[in-house]
C-alpha distance (Angstrom), angle and dihedral (degrees) to the residues before:
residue distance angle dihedral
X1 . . .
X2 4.01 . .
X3 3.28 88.9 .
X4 4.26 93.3 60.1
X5 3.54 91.3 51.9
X6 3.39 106.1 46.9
X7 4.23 80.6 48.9
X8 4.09 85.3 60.1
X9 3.71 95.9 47.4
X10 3.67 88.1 53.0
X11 3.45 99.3 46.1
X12 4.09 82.9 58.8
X13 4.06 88.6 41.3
X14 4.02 121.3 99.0
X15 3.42 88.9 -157.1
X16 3.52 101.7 61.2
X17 3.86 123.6 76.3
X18 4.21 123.3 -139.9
X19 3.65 87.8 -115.3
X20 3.92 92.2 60.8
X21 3.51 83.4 51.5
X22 3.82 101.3 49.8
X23 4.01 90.7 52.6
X24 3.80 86.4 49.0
X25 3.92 92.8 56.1
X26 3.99 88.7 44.3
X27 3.45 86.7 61.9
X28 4.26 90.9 42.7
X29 3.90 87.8 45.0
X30 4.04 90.6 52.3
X31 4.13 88.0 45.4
X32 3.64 85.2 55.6
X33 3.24 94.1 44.7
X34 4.00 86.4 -133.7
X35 3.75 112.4 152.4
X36 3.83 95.2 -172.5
X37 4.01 92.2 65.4
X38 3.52 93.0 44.2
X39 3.55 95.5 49.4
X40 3.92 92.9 53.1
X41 3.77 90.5 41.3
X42 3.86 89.6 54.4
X43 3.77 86.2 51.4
X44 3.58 85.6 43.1
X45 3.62 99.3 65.4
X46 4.05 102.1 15.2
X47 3.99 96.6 45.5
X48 3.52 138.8 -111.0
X49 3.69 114.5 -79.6
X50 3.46 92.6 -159.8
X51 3.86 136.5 47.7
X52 3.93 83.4 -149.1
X53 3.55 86.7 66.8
X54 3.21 104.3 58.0
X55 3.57 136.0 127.7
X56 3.90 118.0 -131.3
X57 3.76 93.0 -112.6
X58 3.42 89.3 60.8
X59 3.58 93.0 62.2
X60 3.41 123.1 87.6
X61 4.08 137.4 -170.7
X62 3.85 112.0 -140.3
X63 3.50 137.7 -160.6
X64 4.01 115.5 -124.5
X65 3.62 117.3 -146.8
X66 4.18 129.2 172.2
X67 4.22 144.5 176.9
X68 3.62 102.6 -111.3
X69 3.73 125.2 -171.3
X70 3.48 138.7 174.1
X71 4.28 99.4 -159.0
X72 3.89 92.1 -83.6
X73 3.32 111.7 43.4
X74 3.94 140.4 30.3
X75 3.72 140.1 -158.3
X76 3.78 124.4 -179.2
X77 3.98 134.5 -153.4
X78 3.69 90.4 23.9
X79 3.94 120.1 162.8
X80 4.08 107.4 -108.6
X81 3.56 107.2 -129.6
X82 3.37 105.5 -111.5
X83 3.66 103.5 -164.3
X84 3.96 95.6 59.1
X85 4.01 86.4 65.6
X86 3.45 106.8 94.2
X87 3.68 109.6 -175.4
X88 4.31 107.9 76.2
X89 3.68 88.1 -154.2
X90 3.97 88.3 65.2
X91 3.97 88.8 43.1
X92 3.56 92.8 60.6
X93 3.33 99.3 49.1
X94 3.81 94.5 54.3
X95 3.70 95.4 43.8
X96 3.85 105.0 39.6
X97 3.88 126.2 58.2
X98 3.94 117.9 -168.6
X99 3.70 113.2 -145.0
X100 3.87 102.4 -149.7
X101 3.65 99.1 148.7
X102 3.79 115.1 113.7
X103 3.92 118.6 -121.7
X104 4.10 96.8 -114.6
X105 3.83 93.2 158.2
X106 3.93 129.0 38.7
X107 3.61 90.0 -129.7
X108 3.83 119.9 91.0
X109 3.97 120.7 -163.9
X110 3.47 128.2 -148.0
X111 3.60 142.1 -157.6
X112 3.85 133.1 -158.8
């Protein structure tokens, strides 16, 4: 079990990115001959296809912000009011992002 430990000491590592560490349990998962971890590692690194799929962490609640005017005057980066939306379906979608891309890379961007 090489392979787990060098997995832990990378997980504690700077150096190292996640993705490293994803390929490294792929190859743990096939060792073990454990089909569960090397499904969710897959999904890990390829992407979800689904949202159904998704683990919990890969959910996120959002904030939902707009530019409303009314003709003579405008305000940006307001909050939406939330409770004068009626239909749940529309709710959800403004408030919840599903994170089903894969990490590929072992850089993450941001944007504020």
């Amino acid at each position: 079990m090489d392979i787990l430990k060098q997995i832990q000491n990378d997980l504690l590592s700077q150096g190292i990115g996640l993705s490293t560490n994803l390929r490294r349990a792929k190859v743990l998962a096939s060792q073990l001959r454990s089909a569960d971890l090397g499904d969710w590692v897959s999904q890990e690194l390829d992407g979800y296809k689904s949202s159904d799929d998704l683990p919990d962490y890969r959910v996120i609640g959002t904030g939902c912000v707009g530019k409303w005017t009314n003709g003579y005057w405008m305000v940006s980066q307001r909050g939406v009011q939330l409770n004068k939306i009626e239909n749940q379906a529309l709710k959800d979608f403004l408030t919840t992002f599903h994170v089903r891309d894969g990490n590929t890379n072992d850089r993450t961007t941001c944007r504020q």
